[in-house]
C-alpha positions in Angstrom: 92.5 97.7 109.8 92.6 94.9 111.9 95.8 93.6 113.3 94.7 89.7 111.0 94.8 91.9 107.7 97.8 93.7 108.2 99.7 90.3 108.9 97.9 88.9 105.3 98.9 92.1 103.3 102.3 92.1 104.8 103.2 88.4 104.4 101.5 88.7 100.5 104.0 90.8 99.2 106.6 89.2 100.9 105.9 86.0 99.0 108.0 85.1 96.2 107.1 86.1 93.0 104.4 88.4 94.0 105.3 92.0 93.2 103.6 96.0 94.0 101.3 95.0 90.4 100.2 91.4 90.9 99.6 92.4 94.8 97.2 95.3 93.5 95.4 93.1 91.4 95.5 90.8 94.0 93.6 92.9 96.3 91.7 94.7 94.0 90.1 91.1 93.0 89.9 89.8 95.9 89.2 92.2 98.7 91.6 91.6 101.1 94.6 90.1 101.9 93.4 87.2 103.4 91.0 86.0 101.1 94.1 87.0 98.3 96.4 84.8 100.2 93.7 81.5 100.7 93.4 82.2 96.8 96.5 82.3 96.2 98.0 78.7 96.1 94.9 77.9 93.3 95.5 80.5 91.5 99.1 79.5 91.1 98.4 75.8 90.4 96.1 76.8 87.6 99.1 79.0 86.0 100.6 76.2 85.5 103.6 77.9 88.2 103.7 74.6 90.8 103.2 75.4 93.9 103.1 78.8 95.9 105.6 79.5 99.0 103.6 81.9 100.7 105.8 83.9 103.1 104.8 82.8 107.0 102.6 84.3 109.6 105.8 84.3 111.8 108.0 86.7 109.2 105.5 88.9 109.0 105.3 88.9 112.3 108.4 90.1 113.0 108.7 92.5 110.5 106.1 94.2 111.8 107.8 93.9 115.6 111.0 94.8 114.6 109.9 98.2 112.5 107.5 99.3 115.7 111.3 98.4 117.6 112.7 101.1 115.6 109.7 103.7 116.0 108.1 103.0 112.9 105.1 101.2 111.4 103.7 100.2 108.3 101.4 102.0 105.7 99.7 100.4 103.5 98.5 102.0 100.1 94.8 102.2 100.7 95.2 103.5 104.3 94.5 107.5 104.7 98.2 108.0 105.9 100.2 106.3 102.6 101.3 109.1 100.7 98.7 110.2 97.9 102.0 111.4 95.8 103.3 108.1 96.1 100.2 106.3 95.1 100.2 108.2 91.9 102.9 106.2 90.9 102.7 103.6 88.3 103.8 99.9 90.6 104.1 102.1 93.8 104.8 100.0 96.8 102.2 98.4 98.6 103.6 99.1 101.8 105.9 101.3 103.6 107.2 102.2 106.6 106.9 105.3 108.2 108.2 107.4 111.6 107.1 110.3 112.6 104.3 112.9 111.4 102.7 111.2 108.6 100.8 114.5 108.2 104.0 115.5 106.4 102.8 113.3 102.9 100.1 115.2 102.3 102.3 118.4 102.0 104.6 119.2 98.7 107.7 117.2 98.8 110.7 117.0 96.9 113.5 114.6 97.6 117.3 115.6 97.8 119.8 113.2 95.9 123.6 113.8 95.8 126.6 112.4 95.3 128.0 109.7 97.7 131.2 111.8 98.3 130.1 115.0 97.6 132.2 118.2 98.4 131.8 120.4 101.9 130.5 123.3 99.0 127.8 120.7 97.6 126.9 119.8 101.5 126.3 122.4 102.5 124.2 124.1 99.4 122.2 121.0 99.9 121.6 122.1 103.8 120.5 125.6 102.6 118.5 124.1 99.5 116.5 121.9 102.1 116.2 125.0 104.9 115.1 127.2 102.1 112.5 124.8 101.4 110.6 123.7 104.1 110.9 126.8 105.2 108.2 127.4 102.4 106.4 124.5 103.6 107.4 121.8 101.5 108.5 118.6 102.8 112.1 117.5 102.2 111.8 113.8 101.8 114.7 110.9 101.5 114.5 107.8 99.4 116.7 106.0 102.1 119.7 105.4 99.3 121.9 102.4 100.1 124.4 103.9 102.3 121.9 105.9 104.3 120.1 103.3 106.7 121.4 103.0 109.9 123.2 100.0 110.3 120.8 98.7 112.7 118.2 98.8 110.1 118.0 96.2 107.4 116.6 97.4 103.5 113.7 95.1 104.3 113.0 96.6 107.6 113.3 99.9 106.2 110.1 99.4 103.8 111.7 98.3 100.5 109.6 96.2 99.2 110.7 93.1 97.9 111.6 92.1 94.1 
């Protein structure tokens, strides 16, 4: 995918209003995401919403700078590399952004939740629990919980996308 589309994609669902279902229709009508973002402000108008304030070329832009910063980039959900678990799910997110071997998705994953003060027994159950399994060869995946991004990494940098 050109470097153009990825911008388009990107800075539609980072424009108000337009969430992971309205951006799938969007691009399921339309084709791509910039023809979805030139439609965009007449498709508004004739909704009777006002007018559209799609999020800038320059935001997008340095999203996208700032995640490659922290060794990352971003997937989106038609690409080969987006996780085909994840796009199972009903309003899955149109983009995310991934580091490292993105190999891994295509694996079987579970993700670990626990407690936010959980006790040095729990910790370390949830260690073995995690060994045990990818030692079977399933992927141990996190959800990135608030409280687990490294502080130099903001939710929206992280891949959330946004409400």
């Amino acid at each position: 995918m050109i470097h153009a589309e990825r911008v388009a994609r990107l800075r539609l669902i980072r424009t108000p209003h337009v969430g992971p279902v309205s951006w799938h229709q969007l691009m399921q009508r339309f084709g791509s995401g910039e023809a979805a973002l030139a439609a965009l402000p007449d498709l508004v108008l004739r909704g009777g919403a006002g007018k559209v304030r799609v999020a800038s070329a320059e935001v997008a832009e340095r999203e996208i700078e700032r995640v490659a910063e922290l060794g990352a980039r971003h997937v989106f959900s038609d690409e080969a590399d987006y996780s085909p678990f994840l796009r199972e799910v009903e309003g899955a997110p149109p983009v995310v952004s991934v580091r490292g071997d993105t190999a891994m998705l295509h694996r079987p994953c579970v993700a670990i939740v626990g407690a936010r003060n959980a006790s040095a027994v729990a910790c370390r159950f949830a260690r073995q629990l995690a060994a045990d399994l990818t030692a079977r060869g399933v992927t141990v995946v996190s959800g990135l919980a608030r409280g687990s991004i490294p502080r130099r990494m903001s939710a929206r940098s992280a891949g959330r996308p946004s409400a």
